[in-house]
C-alpha positions in Angstrom: -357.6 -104.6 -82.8 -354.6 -104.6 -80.3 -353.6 -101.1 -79.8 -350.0 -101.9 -78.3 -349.1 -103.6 -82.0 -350.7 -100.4 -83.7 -348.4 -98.8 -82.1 -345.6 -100.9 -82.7 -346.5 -100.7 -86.3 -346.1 -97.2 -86.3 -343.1 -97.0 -84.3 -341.5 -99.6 -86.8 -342.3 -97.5 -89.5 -340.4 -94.5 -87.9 -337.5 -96.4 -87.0 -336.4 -97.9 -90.9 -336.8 -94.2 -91.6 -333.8 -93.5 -89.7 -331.0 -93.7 -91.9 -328.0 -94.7 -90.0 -328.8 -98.9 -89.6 -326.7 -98.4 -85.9 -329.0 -95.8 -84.6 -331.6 -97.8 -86.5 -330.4 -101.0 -84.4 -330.7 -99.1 -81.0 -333.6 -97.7 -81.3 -335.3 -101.1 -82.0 -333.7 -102.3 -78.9 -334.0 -99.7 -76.8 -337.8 -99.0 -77.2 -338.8 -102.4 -77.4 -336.5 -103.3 -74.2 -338.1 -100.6 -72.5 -341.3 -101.5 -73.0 -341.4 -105.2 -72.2 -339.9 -103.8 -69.0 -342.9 -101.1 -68.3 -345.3 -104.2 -68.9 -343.4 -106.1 -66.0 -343.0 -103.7 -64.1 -347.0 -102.4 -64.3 -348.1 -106.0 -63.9 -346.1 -106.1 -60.5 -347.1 -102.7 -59.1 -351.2 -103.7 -60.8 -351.0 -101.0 -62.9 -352.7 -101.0 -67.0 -349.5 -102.7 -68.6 -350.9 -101.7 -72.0 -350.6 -98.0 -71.5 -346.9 -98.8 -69.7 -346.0 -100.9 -73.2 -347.4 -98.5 -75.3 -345.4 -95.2 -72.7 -342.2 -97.2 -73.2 -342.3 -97.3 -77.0 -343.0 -94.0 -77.4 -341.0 -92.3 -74.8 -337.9 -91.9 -76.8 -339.6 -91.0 -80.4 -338.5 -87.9 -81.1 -334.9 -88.5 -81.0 -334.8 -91.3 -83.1 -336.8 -89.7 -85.3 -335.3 -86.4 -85.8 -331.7 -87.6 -84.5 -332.3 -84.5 -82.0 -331.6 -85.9 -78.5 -332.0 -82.2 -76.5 -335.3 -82.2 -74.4 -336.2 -85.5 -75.9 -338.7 -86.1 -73.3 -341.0 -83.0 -73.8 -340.4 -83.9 -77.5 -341.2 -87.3 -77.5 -344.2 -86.8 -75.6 -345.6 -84.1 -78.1 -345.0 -86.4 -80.9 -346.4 -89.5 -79.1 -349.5 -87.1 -78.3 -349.6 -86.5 -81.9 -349.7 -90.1 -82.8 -352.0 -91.3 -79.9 -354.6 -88.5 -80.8 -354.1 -89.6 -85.0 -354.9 -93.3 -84.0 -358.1 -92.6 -82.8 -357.7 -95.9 -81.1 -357.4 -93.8 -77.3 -359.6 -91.5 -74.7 -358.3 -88.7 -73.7 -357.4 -89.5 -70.2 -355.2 -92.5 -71.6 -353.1 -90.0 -73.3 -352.5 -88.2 -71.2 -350.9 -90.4 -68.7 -348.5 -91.7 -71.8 -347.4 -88.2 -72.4 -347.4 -87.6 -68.7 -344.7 -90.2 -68.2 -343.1 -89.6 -71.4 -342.5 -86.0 -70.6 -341.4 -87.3 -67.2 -339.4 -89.6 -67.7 -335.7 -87.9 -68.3 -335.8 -86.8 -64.6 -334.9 -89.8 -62.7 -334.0 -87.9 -59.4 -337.9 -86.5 -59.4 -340.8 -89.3 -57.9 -343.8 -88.1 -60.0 -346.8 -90.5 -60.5 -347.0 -94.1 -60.7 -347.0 -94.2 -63.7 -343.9 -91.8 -64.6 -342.0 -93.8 -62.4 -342.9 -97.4 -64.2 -341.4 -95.4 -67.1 -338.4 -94.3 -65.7 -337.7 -97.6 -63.7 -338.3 -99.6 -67.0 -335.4 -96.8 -68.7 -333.1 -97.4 -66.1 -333.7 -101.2 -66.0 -332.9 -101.5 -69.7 -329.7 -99.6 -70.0 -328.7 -101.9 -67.1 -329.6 -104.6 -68.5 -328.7 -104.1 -72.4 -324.7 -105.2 -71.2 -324.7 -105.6 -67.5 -320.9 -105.3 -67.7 -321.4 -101.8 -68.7 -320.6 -98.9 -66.0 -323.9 -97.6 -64.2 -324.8 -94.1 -65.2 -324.3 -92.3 -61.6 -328.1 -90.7 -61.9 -329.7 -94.1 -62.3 -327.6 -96.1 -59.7 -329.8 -95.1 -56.6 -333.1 -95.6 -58.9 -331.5 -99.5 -60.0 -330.5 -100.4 -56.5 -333.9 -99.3 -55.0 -335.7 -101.6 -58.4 -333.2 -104.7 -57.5 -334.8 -104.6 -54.2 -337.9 -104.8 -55.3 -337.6 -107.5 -57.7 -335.8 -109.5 -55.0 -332.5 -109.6 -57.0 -329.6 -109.0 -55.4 -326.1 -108.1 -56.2 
């Protein structure tokens, strides 16, 4: 059993619930996008890239499954508690770092733990890189610029 595809199942499930196919279309990208970055990112910083994967494709459930975007985060990580705990496939203590950095993860200027800030690095890093030609958010410019250095990219 590979609990990241479980997971993935699920969330697949959600998504073709959603009604309007664009919304539909983003969400696919986005959570998957975001969690191929968490998995990078967690390998570099030697942290459990499963748990990072599985953060990332959670983090923004709620929205696209309600089409309710207000406190997504809290949201999101109430739902992905909910479908963590109805797997039966995690402990405790691994849900509670998902939900930790799902709840976390809106507040970009906050540093929180290391795993919160895989998730929001991995965020930031996607919405960079779905259209690079796209403006920067302000809020995430300082968070990108400090990951570029990191990776060793620079632009």
């Amino acid at each position: 059993m590979n609990r990241l595809e479980e997971i993935r199942k699920i969330v697949d499930s959600i998504l073709m619930e959603q009604p309007d196919l664009e919304e539909r279309r983003c969400g696919f990208v986005h959570l998957y996008g975001v969690s191929c970055n968490c998995s990078l990112l967690a390998l570099k910083r030697g942290m459990n890239a499963e748990l990072c994967a599985i953060a990332g494709m959670l983090h923004d459930i709620s929205s696209y499954k309600t089409g309710y975007s207000a406190d997504h985060s809290k949201l999101s990580s109430v739902e992905a508690r909910k479908i963590l705990n109805e797997s039966n496939y995690f402990e405790g203590d691994e849900i509670d770092i998902i939900c930790s950095s799902i709840s976390n993860h809106s507040n970009k200027h906050n540093v929180d733990g290391v795993y919160d800030e895989i998730l929001k690095d991995a965020d930031v890093l996607q919405h960079y890189l779905y259209n690079t030609n796209f403006q920067i958010i302000e809020h995430e410019k300082n968070r990108l610029n400090n990951l570029f250095k990191e990776l060793g990219i620079n632009l």
